[in-house]
C-alpha positions in Angstrom: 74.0 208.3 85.1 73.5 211.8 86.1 73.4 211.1 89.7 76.7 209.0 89.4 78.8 211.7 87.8 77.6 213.9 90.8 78.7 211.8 92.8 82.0 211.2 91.3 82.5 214.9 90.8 81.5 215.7 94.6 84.3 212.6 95.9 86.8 214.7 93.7 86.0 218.0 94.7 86.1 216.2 98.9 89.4 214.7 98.2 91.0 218.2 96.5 89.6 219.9 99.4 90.9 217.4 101.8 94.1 217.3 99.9 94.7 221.5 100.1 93.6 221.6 103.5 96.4 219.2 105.0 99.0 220.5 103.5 98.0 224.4 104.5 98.0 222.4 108.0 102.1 223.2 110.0 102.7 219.9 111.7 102.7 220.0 115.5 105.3 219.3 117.1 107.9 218.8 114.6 111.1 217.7 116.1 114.1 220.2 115.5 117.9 220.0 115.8 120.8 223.0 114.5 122.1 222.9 111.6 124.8 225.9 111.2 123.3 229.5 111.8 119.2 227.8 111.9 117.4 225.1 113.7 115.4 223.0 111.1 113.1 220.4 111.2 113.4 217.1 110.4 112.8 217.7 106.5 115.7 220.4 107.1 112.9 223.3 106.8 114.5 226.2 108.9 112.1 227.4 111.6 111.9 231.3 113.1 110.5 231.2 116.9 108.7 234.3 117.5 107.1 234.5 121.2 107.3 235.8 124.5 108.4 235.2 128.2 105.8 234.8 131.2 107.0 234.6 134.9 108.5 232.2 136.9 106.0 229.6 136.3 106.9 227.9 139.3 106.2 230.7 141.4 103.0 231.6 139.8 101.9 228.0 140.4 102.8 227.9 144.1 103.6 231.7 144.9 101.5 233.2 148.3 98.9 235.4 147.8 100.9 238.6 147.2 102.9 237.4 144.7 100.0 236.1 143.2 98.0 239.9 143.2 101.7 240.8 140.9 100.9 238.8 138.0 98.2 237.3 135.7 97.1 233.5 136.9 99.5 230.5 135.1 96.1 229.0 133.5 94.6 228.9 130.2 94.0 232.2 129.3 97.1 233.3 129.8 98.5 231.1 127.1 95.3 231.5 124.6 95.7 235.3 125.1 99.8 234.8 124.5 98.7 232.4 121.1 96.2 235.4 119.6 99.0 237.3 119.9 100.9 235.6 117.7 103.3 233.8 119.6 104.5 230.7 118.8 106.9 229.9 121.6 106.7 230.5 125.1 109.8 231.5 127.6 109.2 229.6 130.7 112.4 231.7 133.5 112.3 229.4 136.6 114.5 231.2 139.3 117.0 229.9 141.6 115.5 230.9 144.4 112.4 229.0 143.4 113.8 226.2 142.6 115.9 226.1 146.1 112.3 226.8 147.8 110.1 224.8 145.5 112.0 221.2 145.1 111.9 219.0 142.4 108.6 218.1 142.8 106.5 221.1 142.8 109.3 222.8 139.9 108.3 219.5 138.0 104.7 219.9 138.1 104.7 223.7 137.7 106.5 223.1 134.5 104.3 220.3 133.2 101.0 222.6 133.6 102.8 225.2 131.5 104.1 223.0 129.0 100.4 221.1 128.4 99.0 224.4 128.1 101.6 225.8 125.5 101.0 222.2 123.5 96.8 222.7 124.1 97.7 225.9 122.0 100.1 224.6 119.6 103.2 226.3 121.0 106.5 225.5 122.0 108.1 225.8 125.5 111.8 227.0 126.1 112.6 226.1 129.7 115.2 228.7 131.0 117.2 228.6 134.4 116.7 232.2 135.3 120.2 232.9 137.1 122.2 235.8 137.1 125.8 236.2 138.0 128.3 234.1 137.9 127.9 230.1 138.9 129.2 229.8 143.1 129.9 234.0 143.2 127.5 236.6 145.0 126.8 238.0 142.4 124.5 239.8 141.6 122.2 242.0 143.9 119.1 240.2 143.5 119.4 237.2 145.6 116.3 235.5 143.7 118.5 235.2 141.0 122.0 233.9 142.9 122.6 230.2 142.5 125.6 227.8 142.6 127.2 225.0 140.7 125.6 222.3 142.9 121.8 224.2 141.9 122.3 224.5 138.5 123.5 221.1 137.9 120.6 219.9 139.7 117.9 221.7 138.0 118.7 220.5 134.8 119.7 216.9 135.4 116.4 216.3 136.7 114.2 219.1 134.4 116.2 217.3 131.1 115.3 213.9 132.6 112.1 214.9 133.1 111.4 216.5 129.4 113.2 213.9 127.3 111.9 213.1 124.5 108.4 215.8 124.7 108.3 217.8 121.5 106.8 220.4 123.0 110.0 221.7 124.8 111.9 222.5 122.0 115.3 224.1 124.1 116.8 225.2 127.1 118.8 228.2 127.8 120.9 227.1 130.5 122.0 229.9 132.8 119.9 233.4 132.2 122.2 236.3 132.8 126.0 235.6 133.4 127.4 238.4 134.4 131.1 238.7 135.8 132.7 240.5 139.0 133.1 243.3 136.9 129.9 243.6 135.3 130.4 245.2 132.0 134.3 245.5 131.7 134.9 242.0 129.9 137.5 240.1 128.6 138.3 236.7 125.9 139.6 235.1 129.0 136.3 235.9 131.3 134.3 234.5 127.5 136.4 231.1 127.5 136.2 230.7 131.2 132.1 231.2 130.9 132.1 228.8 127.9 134.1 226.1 129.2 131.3 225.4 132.2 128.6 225.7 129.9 130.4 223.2 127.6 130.4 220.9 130.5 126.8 221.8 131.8 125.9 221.0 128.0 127.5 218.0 128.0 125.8 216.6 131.4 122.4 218.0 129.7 123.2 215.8 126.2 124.1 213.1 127.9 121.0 212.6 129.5 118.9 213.6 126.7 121.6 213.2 123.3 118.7 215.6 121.4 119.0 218.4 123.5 118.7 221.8 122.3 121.0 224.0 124.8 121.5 228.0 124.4 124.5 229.5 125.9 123.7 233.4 127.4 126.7 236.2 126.5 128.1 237.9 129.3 127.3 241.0 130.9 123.8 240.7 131.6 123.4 237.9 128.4 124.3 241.5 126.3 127.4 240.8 124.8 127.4 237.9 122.7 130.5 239.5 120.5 133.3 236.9 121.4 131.3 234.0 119.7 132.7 233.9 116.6 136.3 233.5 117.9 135.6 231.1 120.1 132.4 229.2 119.8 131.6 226.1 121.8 132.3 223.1 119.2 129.1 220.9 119.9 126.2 219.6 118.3 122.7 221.3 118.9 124.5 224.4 120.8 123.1 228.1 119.9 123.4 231.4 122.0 121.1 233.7 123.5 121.5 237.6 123.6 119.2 240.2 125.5 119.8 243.2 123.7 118.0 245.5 126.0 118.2 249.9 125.7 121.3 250.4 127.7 124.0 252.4 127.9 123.3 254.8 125.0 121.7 254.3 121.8 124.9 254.2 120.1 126.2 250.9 122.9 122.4 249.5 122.1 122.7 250.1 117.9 126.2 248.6 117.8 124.8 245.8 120.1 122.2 245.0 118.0 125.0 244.8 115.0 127.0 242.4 116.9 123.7 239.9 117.0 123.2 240.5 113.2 127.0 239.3 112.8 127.1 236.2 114.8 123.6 235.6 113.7 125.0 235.1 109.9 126.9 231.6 110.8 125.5 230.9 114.3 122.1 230.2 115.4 121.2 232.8 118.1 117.9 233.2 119.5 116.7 236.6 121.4 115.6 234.8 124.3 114.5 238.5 126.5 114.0 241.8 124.5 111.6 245.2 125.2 111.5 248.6 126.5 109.8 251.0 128.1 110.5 254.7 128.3 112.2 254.8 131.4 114.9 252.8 130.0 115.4 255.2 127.4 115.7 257.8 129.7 118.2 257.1 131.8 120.8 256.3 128.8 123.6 258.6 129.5 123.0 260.6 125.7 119.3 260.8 125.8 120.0 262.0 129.7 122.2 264.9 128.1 120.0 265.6 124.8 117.2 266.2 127.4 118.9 268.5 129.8 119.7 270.5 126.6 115.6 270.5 125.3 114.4 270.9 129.3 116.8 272.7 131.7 114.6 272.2 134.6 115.0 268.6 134.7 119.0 268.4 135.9 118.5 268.3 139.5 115.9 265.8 139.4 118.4 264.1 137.0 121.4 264.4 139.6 119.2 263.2 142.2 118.3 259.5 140.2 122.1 259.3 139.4 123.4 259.2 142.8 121.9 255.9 143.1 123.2 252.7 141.6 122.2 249.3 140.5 119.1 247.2 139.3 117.1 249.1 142.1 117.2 252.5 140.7 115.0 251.2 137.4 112.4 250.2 139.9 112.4 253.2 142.4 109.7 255.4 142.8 112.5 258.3 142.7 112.7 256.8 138.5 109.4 256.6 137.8 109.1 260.3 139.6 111.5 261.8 136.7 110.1 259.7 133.9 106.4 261.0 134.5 108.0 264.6 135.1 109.7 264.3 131.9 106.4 262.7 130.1 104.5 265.7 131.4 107.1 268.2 129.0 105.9 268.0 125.7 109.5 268.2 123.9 110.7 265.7 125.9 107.7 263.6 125.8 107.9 263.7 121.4 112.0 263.2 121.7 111.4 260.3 124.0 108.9 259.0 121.7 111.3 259.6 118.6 114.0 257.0 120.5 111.7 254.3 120.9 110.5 254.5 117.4 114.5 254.0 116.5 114.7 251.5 118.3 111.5 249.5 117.3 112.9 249.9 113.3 116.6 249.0 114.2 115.1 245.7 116.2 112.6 244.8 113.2 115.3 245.1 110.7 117.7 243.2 112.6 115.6 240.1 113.7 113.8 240.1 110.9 116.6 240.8 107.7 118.5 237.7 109.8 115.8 235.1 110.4 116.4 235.5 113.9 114.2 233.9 116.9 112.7 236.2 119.5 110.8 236.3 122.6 109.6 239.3 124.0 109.7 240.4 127.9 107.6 240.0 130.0 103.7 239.2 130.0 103.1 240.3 133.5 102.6 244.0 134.8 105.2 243.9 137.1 108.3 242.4 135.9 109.6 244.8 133.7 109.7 245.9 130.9 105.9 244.9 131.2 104.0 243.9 128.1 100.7 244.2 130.1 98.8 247.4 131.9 96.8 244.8 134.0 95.3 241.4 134.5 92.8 242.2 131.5 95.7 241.9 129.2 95.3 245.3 128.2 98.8 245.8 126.0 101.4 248.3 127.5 103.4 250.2 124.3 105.9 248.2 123.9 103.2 245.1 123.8 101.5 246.6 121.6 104.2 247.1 119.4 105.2 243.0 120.0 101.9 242.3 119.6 101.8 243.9 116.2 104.7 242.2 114.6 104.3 238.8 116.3 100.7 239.0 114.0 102.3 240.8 110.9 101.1 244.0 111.4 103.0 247.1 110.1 
């Protein structure tokens, strides 16, 4: 008898335990669709994405040996290492170029290796077309990221083909970072004409695969998302992608970052690229003047970086010259440090206070802003500040 009610206590006791433990268990992959400002599940549970964005995946897979010797490996431990972080999404930014070089083939199977590994780990994939410009223009300076109307199409007839119906890649953000012949000076007319061939492009994309999850980038380098809410693009499963970068001057970056809390209250926008480093900071035309005032010395060196223009000037070695000048001064160093710690709180209260979806750039130590030192994963600052909030961390 006594045995018996052991027994019968010990099957209850299992079957409680068993009970607790599946439901503590998420289900993955859960299929998702958007449903106002939110994308929800299929019980209509909203979901936050919180990740980050590797490298072109295509040309990590099949890249020669000195792009290779830029970035960590596309294997496992780059996505186990992204998953203790915290991540639960993972950008995949195929380029133009690499997709012109590459083919269909070798894109396709790039792609899948990244997307079995994200799955492997219980993450989800976002496949982005990492273009910047305008669709059949020259812009902008980078030619890896130029493409045409004939490309884009093509990349995502065949990479929405392809993807159909796999859980795993939950979206796609179809064109990276429009930006128009006049780069930041933007019109309504520039956001309709933008908007009407994504509507198309979303419309090939849906017709193909009807479940489709497409994001549409704002203009000016995806930083201006602020002409949504008069004119959004009227179909089903559409959301819209903002990389609110440092830029400008704090006050352009804090009023940015207002805009994306805005739309964010009746549209579903995901931060599809967001980090920093210092030298961003310090070439923002304010924190350029506050710094003159607090160091003097540093003008010419200053006069010398603005002469240049363009993307190239954050990568020169004449930049990095006046950052670590600037690091060396200790009141600049502690007002530089002040600005990023503004930014970190304005960027957690935002995303956070609006449920909205993030991925941070850039796990590599080369495309910048890096989240990684080197290839042993040591965290930059700005990764580790990711890092911290993608695993709850104050």
């Amino acid at each position: 008898m006594k045995k018996s009610l052991f027994l019968i206590l010990l099957l209850t006791v299992s079957v409680s335990s068993l009970k607790v433990f599946s439901q503590e268990q998420p289900v993955y992959p859960k299929k998702f669709h958007i449903e106002n400002n939110a994308v929800v599940d299929d019980a209509k549970k909203p979901f936050i994405f919180k990740g980050i964005s590797i490298r072109d995946p295509v040309a990590m897979h099949t890249g020669n040996a000195s792009f290779q010797n830029e970035c960590v490996p596309l294997d496992e431990k780059l996505f186990t290492n992204i998953k203790s972080w915290g991540a639960n999404i993972v950008r995949l930014p195929v380029l133009p170029f690499t997709w012109k070089l590459q083919g269909k083939n070798n894109t396709l199977k790039a792609l899948d290796i990244a997307v079995e590994l994200a799955a492997k780990n219980n993450m989800y994939v976002m496949i982005t077309y990492q273009a910047a410009g305008w669709p059949s223009t020259d812009n902008p300076s980078d030619k890896s990221a130029r493409t045409t109307t004939e490309e884009l199409y093509g990349f995502w007839n065949e990479v929405s083909k392809h993807f159909k119906g796999n859980r795993t890649v939950v979206m796609y953000e179809l064109f990276s970072e429009p930006v128009t012949k006049e780069f930041m000076k933007i019109t309504e007319k520039d956001w309709v004409e933008w908007t009407d061939v994504m509507a198309q492009l979303t419309e090939s994309v849906q017709r193909i695969d009807p479940d489709a999850i497409c994001l549409i980038s704002g203009l000016s380098w995806a930083h201006d998302i602020s002409f949504v809410a008069g004119y959004p693009i009227n179909r089903k499963n559409v959301g819209y992608s903002v990389h609110p970068y440092p830029f400008d001057s704090q006050l352009t970056t804090i009023k940015n970052l207002k805009i994306v809390s805005s739309v964010a209250k009746k549209y579903f926008v995901f931060v599809t690229e967001v980090g920093y480093d210092f030298e961003l900071f310090a070439n923002m035309t304010d924190v350029q003047r506050k710094l003159i005032e607090i160091y003097p010395e540093i003008k010419p060196q200053m006069d010398e970086v603005r002469r240049l223009r363009g993307n190239k000037l954050y990568y020169s070695d004449l930049n990095k010259k006046l950052f670590d000048t600037l690091i060396a001064n200790d009141r600049a160093a502690a007002y530089l440090k002040e600005i990023v710690e503004n930014y970190q709180k304005e960027l957690k209260k935002t995303f956070d206070a609006g449920n909205i979806s993030w991925a941070a750039w850039c796990m590599s130590y080369s495309w910048r802003p890096c989240l990684l030192k080197d290839k042993d994963f040591t965290p930059t600052d700005s990764g580790e500040f990711f890092r911290n909030w993608l695993q709850g961390k104050k």
